[in-house]
C-alpha positions as CSV (number, residue, x, y, z in Angstrom):
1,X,-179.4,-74.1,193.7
2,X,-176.3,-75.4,195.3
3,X,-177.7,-75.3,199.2
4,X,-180.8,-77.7,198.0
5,X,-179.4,-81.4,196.8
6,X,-181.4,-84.6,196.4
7,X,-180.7,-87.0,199.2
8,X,-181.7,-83.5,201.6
9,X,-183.5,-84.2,204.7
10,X,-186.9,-81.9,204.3
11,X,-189.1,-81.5,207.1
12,X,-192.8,-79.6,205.9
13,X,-194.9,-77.9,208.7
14,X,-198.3,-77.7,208.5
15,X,-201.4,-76.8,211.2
16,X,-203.4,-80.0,212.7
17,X,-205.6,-79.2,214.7
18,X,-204.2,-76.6,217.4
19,X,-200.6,-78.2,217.3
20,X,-197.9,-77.5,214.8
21,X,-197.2,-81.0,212.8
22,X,-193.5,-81.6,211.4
23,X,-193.7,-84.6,208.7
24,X,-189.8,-85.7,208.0
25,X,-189.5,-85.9,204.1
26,X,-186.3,-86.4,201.6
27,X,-185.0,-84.7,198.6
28,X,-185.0,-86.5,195.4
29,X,-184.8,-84.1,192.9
30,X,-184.0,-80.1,192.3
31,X,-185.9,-78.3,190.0
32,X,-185.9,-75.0,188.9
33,X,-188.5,-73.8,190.2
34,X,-189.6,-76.5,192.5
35,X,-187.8,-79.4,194.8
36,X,-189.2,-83.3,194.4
37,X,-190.2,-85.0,197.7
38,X,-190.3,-88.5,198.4
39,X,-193.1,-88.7,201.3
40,X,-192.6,-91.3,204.6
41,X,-194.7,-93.8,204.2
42,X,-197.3,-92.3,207.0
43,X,-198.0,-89.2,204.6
44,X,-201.6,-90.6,204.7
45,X,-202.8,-89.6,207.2
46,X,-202.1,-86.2,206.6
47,X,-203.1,-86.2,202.5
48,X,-205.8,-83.0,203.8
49,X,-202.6,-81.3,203.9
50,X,-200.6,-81.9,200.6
51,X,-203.4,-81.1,198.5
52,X,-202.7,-79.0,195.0
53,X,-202.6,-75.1,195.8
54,X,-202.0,-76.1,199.7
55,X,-199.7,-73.7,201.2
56,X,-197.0,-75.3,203.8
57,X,-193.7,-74.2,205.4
58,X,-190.3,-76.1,205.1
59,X,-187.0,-76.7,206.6
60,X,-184.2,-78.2,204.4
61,X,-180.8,-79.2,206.9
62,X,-177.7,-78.5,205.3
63,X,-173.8,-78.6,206.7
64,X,-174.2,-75.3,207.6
65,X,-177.2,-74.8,208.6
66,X,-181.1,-74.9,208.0
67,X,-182.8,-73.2,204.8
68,X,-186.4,-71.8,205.9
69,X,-189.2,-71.0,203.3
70,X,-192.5,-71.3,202.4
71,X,-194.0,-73.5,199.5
72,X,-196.9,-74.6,197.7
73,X,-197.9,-77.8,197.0
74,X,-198.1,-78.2,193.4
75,X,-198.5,-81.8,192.3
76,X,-200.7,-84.3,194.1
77,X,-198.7,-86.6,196.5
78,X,-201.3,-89.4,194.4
79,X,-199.3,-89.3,191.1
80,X,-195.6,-90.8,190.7
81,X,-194.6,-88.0,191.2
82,X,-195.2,-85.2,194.3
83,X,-193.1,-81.9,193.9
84,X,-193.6,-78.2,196.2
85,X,-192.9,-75.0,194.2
86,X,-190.4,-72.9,195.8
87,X,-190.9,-69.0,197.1
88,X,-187.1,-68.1,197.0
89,X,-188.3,-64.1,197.8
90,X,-189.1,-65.6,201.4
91,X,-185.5,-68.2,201.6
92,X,-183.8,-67.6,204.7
93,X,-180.4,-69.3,205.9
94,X,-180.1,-70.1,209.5
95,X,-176.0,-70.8,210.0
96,X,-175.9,-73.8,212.7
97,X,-173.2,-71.5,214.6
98,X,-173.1,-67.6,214.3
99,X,-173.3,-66.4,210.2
100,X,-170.2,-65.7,209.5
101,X,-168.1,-62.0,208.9
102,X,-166.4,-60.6,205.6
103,X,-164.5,-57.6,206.6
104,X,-164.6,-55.2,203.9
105,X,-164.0,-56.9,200.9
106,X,-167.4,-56.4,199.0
107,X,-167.7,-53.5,197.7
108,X,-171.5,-51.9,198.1
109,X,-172.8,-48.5,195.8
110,X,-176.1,-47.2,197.3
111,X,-178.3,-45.0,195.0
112,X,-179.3,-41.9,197.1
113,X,-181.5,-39.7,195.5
114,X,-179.2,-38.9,192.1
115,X,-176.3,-39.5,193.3
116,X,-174.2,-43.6,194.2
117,X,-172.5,-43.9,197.5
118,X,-169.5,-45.9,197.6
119,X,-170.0,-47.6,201.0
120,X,-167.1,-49.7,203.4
121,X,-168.7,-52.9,204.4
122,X,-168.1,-54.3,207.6
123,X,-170.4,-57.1,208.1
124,X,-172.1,-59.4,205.5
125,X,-174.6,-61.9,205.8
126,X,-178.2,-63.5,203.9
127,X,-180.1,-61.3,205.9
128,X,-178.7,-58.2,206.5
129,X,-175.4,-55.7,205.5
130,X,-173.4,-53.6,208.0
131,X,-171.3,-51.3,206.8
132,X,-169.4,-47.9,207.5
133,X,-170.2,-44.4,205.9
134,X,-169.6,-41.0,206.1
135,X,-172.4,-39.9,204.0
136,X,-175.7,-40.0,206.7
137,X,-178.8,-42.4,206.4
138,X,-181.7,-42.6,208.8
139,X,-183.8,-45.3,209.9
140,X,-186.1,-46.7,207.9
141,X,-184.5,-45.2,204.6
142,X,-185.2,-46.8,201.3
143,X,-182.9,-47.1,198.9
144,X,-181.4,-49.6,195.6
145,X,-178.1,-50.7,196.3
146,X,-175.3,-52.6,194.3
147,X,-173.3,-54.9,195.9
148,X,-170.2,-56.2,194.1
149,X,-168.9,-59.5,195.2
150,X,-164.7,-60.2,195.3
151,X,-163.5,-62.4,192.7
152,X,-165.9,-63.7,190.3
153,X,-168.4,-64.3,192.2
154,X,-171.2,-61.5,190.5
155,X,-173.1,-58.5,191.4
156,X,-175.7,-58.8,193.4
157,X,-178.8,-55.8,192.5
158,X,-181.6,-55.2,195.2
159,X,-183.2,-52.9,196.9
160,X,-182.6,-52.4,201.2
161,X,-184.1,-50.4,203.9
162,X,-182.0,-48.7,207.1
163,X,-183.0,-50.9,210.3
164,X,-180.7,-50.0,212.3
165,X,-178.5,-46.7,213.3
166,X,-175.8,-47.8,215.3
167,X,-176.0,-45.5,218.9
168,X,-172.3,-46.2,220.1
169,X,-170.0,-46.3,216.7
170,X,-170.8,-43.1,214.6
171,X,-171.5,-43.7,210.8
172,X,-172.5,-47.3,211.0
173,X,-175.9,-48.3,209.5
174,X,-177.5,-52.4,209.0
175,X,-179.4,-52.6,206.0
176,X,-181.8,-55.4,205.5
177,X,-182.7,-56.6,201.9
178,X,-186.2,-55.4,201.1
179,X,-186.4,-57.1,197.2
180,X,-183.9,-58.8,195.1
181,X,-184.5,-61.0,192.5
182,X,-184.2,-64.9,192.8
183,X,-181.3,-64.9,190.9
184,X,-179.5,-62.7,192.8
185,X,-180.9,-64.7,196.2
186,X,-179.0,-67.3,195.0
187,X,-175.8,-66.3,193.8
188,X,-175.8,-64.2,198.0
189,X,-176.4,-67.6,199.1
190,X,-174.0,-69.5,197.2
191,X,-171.0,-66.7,197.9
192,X,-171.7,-67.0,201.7
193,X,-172.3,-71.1,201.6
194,X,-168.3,-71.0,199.8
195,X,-166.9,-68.6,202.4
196,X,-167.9,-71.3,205.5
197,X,-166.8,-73.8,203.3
198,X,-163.6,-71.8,203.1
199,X,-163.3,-70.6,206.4
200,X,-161.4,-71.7,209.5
């Protein structure tokens, strides 16, 4: 994916003892389904931890931000060669300033119950969607949703959950996405990483 290039700075977290141990790593190569990681030269002393089928969290720092997720360590840091698979279901993009705003120009269909709900979006981001309806939801509602990106930029299938009911503005809900496929988690993180890129 875009966000992830070789050259990277990766930091992995893992547990030692009672602290929390950050071990500063570099990207040097993207994979489909994994990232390559070239290892300080200190990685020794903590080989317990990057052991095949060892679970680990990771930060990756991009210009706009930090990309959070967990991993597993599937390759021994012994051979040429040590790689991480990826969970991309558990990605999360932390903008360095405030994530930014797309007024209304996505356009998001909610399936409830047999009928689609053609929303007004008012806020977009990796983690959530705010947006303006006159049809009623409650909190904690389930439902699949379509959102359809401007341009060329795709259609984005997933499924969300009501978390918040706005008290003050009437008719404004914040979804958060509950499951959406890793394909579509990338092409919602490549739309927003262009719009910073593109935006003031």
């Amino acid at each position: 994916m875009d966000l992830l290039k070789p050259g990277q700075r990766i930091s992995l977290f893992f547990p030692k003892e009672e602290n929390l141990v950050e071990m500063s790593c570099t990207i040097s190569n993207v994979l489909e389904d994994r990232i390559v990681i070239e290892l300080p030269p200190y990685f020794m002393r903590y080989i317990e931890f990057l052991e095949v089928g060892k679970r680990l969290t990771a930060k990756v720092f991009s210009k706009i931000g930090t990309i959070d997720f967990n991993t597993i360590v599937i390759t021994s840091p012994m051979e040429d060669v040590f790689s991480v698979e990826l969970d991309y279901n558990a990605m999360r993009l932390t903008a360095s300033e405030d994530m930014p705003v797309i007024n209304a120009i996505e356009v998001l269909n909610i399936k409830k119950e047999d009928s689609v709900v053609v929303v007004k979006t008012i806020a977009i981001s990796t983690e959530y969607i705010k947006f303006y309806s006159e049809t009623p939801f409650v909190q904690d509602e389930n439902f699949s949703c379509e959102l359809i990106l401007p341009k060329d930029y795709g259609i984005i299938t997933f499924t969300a959950i009501v978390t918040d009911v706005d008290p003050v503005y009437e008719n404004e809900y914040t979804i958060t996405y509950s499951s959406m496929t890793e394909n579509d988690r990338q092409t919602l993180l490549y739309y927003m990483y262009l719009y910073s890129n593109n935006s003031d």
